[in-house]
C-alpha positions in Angstrom: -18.1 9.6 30.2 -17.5 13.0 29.5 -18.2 13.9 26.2 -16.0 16.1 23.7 -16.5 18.8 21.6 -14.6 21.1 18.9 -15.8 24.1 17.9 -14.6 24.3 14.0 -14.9 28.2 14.3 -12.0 28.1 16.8 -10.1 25.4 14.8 -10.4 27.7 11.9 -8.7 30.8 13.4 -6.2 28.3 15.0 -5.1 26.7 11.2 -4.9 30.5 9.9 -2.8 31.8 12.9 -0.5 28.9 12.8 3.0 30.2 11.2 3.7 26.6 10.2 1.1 27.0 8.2 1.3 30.3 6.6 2.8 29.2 3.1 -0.9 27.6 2.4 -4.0 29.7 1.2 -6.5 30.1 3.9 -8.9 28.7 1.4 -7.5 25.3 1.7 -6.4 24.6 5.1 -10.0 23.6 6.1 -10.0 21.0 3.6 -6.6 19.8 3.4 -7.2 19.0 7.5 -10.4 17.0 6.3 -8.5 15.5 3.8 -5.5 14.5 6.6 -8.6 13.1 8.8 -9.8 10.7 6.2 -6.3 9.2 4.5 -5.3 8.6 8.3 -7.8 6.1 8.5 -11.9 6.3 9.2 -14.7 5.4 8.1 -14.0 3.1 5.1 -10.2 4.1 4.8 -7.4 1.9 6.1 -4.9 3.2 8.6 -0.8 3.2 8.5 0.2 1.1 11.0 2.1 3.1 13.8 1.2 6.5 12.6 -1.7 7.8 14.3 -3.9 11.1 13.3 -1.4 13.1 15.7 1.7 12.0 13.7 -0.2 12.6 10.2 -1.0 16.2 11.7 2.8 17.2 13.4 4.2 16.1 10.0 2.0 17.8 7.6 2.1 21.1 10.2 6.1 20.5 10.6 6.6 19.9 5.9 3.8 21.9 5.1 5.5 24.1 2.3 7.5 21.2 1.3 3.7 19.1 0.3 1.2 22.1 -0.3 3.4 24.9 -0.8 3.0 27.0 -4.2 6.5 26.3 -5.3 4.9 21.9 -5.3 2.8 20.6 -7.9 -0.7 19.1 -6.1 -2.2 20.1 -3.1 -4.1 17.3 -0.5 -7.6 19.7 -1.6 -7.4 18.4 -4.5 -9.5 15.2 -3.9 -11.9 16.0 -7.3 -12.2 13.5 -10.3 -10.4 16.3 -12.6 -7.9 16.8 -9.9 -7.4 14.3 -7.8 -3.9 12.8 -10.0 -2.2 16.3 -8.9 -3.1 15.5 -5.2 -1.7 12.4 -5.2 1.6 13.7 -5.7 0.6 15.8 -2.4 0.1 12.4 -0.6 2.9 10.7 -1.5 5.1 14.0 0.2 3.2 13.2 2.8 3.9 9.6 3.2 7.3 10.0 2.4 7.7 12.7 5.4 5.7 10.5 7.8 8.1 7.6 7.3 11.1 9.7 7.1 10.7 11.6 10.4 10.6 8.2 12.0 14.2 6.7 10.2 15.6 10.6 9.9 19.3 9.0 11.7 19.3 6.7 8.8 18.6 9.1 6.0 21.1 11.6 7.5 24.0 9.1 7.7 23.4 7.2 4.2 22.3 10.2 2.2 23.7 12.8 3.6 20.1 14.5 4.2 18.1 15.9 7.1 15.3 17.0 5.5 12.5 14.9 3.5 12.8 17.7 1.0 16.7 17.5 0.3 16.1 14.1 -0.6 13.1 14.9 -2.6 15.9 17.4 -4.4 18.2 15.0 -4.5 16.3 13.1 -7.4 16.2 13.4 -11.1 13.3 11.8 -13.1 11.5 12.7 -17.0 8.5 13.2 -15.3 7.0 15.1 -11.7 4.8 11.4 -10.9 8.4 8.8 -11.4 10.4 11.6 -9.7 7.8 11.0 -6.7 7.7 7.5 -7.1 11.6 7.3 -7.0 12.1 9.6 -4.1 9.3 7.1 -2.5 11.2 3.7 -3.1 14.3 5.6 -1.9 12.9 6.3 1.4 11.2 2.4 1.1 14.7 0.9 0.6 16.0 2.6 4.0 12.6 2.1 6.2 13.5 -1.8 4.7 16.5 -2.0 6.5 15.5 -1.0 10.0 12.2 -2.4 10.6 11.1 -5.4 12.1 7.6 -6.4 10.8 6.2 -6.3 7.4 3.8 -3.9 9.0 5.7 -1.1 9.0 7.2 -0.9 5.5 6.0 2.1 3.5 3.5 0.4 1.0 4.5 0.5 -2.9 3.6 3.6 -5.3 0.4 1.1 -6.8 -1.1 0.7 -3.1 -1.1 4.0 -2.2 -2.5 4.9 -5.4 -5.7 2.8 -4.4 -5.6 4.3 -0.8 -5.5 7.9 -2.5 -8.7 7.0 -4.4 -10.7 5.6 -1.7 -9.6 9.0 0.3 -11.0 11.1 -2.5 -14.4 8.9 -2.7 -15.2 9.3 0.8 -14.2 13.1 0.5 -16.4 13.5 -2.1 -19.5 11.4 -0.5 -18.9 14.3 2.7 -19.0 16.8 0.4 -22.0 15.5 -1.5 -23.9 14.4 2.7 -25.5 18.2 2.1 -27.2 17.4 -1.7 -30.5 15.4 -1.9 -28.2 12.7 -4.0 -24.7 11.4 -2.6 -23.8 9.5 -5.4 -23.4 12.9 -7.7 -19.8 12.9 -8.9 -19.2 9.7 -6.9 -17.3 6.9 -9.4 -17.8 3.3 -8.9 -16.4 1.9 -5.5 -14.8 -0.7 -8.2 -12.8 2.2 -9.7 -11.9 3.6 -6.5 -9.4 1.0 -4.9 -12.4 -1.5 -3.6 -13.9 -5.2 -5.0 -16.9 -6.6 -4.7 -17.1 -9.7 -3.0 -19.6 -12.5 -3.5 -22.3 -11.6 -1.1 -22.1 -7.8 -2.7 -20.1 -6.5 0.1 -17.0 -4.3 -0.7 -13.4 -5.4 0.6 -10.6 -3.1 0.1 -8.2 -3.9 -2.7 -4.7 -3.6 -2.2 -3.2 -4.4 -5.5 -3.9 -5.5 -8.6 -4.9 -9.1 -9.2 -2.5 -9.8 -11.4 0.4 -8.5 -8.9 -1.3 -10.0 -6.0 -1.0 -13.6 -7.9 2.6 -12.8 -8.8 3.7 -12.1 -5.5 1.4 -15.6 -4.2 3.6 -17.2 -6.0 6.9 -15.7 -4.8 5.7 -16.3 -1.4 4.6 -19.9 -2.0 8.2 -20.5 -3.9 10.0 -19.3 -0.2 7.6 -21.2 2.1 6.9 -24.5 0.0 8.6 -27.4 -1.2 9.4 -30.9 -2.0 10.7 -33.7 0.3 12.7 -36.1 -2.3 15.1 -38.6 -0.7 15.8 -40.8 -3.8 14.6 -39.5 -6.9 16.9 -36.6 -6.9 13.6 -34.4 -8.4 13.4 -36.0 -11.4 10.1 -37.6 -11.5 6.6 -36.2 -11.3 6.5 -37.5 -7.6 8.7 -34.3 -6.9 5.8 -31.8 -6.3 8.3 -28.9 -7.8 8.9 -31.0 -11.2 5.3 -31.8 -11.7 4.2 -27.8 -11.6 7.2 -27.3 -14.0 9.2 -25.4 -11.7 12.2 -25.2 -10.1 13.1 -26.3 -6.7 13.4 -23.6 -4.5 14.7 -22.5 -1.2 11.5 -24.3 1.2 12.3 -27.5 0.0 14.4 -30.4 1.8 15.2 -32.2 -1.0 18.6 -34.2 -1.7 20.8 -34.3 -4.7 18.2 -32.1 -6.1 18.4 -32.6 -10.4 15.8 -30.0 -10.4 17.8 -26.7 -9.7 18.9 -25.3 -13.4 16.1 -23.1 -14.2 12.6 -23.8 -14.8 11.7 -27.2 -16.6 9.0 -26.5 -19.4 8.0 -29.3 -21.5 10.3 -31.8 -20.1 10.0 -35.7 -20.2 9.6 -37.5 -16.7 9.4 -40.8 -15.6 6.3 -41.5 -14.0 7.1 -45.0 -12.8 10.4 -44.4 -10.4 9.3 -44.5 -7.6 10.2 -41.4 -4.8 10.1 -41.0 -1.2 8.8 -38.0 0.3 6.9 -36.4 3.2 3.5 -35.4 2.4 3.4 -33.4 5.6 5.4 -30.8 4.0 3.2 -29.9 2.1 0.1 -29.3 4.2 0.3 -25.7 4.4 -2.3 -23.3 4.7 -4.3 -22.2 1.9 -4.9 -18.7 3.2 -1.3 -17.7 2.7 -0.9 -14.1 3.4 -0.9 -12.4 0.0 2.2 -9.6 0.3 1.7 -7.0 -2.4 5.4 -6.3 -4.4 6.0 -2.8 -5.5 6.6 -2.5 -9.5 9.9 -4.2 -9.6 10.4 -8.1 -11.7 10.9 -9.7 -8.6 7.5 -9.2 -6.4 9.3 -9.6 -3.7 8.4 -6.6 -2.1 5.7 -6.4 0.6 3.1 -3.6 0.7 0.3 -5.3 3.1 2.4 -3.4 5.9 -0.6 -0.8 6.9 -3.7 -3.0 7.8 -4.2 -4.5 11.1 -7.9 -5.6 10.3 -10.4 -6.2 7.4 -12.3 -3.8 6.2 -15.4 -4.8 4.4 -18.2 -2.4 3.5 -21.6 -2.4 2.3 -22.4 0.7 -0.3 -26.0 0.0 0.0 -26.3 0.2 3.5 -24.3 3.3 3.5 -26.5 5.1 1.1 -29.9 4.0 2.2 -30.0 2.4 -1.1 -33.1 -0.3 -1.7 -31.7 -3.1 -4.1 -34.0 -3.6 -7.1 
C-alpha cells in the first residue's frame, strides 16, 4: 500500500495563489480548510450524504466571496465560543451552495436564478440569521421536489445548528491537542449537539426531543392504524379512539365515525363488541424518528445526512480516568 503524504507548506502557498480564493484574508484560509475538513464529516462529525470532502472543497473554492467574503457577515474561522453564532451563518452559505450546485436547472427555471447568491439576494428578512434560514428552506423546498430518498434532503435550520456545534467542539479540541489540558475552552458534549446515553457513551443528537417526539408521532399517524369492520370507530376497541385521536390515513377502517377532529373527553361504549386485525398493528417499535424543520406540521424530514451511528466515548478520547 503506498502511503500518502501532504506537505501543508505547499498546500499553503497553493490556498494563497488560488484566484478563487483571493477575496479571503490569508490569515484564514488555513483554518477555514480545517474547518471544511471537519463539518464534511470525521472524527466525531456526521457526513452529508452524497457530498464528499471534494464537493465541500469545489463549492466553497467555486462561492467563496459569496460565504467568507468581507462584504458577508461570519466567516467558517469563526468556530470560537464568542464567535461561533457569526460562523454559522458561514455554514449555512455553504450548505445552501452544496445543495444548490446539484439542483441549479431547477433553481434557474422556478426562480429565475443561477447563482446561490441571487437567491440569497432575492430574500428579505428583519434579521441576517431568518434571512439565512429562509433562503435555506427555499432551497429545501426545491431539493424536496426532485429527490428520491429522505437521505438527500437538506436537513432543517435546527439540525444543522447541532452539526455546526459539534464542528466547532472538535475544532476547538484540535486547537487545544498542543496545550497540557484539551478540555480548556471545550463546553459540555451535552451543549454541543450530543446525548449521553445510558452506558455514558455519547450519540449524536439530531433534534430536539421535544421535535423528535412530535414528528414520532406524525410518522406513527401515516404508518399506523385501526382495522374496524363493524363498530364504525366508535368504541374503545378502535385503537385510534382509545388514544383520543383521530383516524388517520394508515388505517383500513370502514364507515369510520372517527374522522371529525380529534376526540378529547368523549364517552365510549366499552361493551360493543368490534372486529379488527391485531396484525395491523404489530409494527416495529424502532420506527425511524424523521426530524421536521420548524414548521406546525413536523412533517418535514431532516435525518437525510447519516448513513451510520455515531456513538462516542469522551473519556476514552481524552485519556480521562473516571472517578
Amino acid at each position: 500500500m503506498t502511503e500518502r503524504k501532504l506537505n501543508l507548506n505547499t498546500l499553503k502557498r497553493c490556498l494563497n495563489q488560488d484566484p478563487n480564493l483571493a477575496s479571503i484574508s490569508p490569515d484564514m484560509k488555513c483554518n477555514i480548510f480545517k474547518t471544511l475538513f471537519i463539518t464534511s464529516g470525521c472524527d466525531y462529525i456526521s457526513y452529508f450524504s452524497g457530498h464528499g470532502k471534494a464537493t465541500f472543497i469545489e463549492v466553497f473554492c467555486q462561492n467563496a466571496q459569496f460565504i467568507c467574503g468581507t462584504e458577508m457577515e461570519g466567516c467558517l474561522s469563526e468556530t470560537g465560543s464568542q464567535d461561533k453564532h457569526k460562523g454559522f451563518l458561514a455554514f449555512l452559505r455553504l450548505v445552501g451552495c452544496l445543495y444548490f450546485k446539484k439542483h441549479w436547472s431547477s433553481f434557474a427555471t422556478q426562480h429565475s436564478c443561477e447563482t446561490p447568491r441571487q437567491l440569497f439576494e432575492s430574500v428579505l428578512a428583519e434579521t441576517v440569521k431568518k434571512r439565512h434560514e429562509m433562503w435555506i428552506n427555499m432551497i429545501r423546498e426545491i431539493v424536496s421536489e426532485r429527490i428520491l430518498s429522505e437521505e438527500e434532503r437538506i436537513p432543517s435550520t435546527s439540525a444543522l445548528e447541532r452539526h455546526w456545534n459539534r464542528t466547532c467542539w472538535v475544532s476547538q479540541f484540535w486547537q487545544n491537542a498542543v496545550s497540557q489540558d484539551v478540555k480548556v475552552g471545550l463546553p459540555l458534549p451535552e451543549e454541543s449537539g450530543w446525548m449521553c446515553q445510558e452506558d455514558g457513551c455519547y450519540a449524536i443528537g439530531w433534534d430536539s426531543i421535544e421535535l423528535q417526539e412530535r414528528v414520532k408521532g406524525t410518522v406513527e399517524f401515516l404508518t399506523k392504524g385501526c382495522s374496524c369492520k363493524k363498530s364504525k370507530c366508535i368504541t374503545s376497541q378502535c385503537s385510534c379512539r382509545k388514544q383520543q385521536k383521530n383516524c388517520g390515513p394508515a388505517c383500513k377502517c370502514m364507515d369510520c365515525g372517527n374522522n371529525n377532529g380529534h376526540v378529547e373527553n368523549s364517552r365510549v361504549d366499552q361493551s360493543e363488541d368490534d372486529t379488527y386485525s391485531d396484525e395491523d398493528h404489530r409494527e416495529d417499535e424502532n420506527v425511524n424518528n424523521y426530524y421536521s424543520d420548524d414548521d406546525e406540521s413536523g412533517s418535514e424530514s431532516d435525518n437525510c445526512y447519516v448513513t451510520s451511528e455515531v456513538v462516542v466515548d469522551f473519556d476514552v478520547m481524552m485519556d480521562i480516568d473516571e472517578d
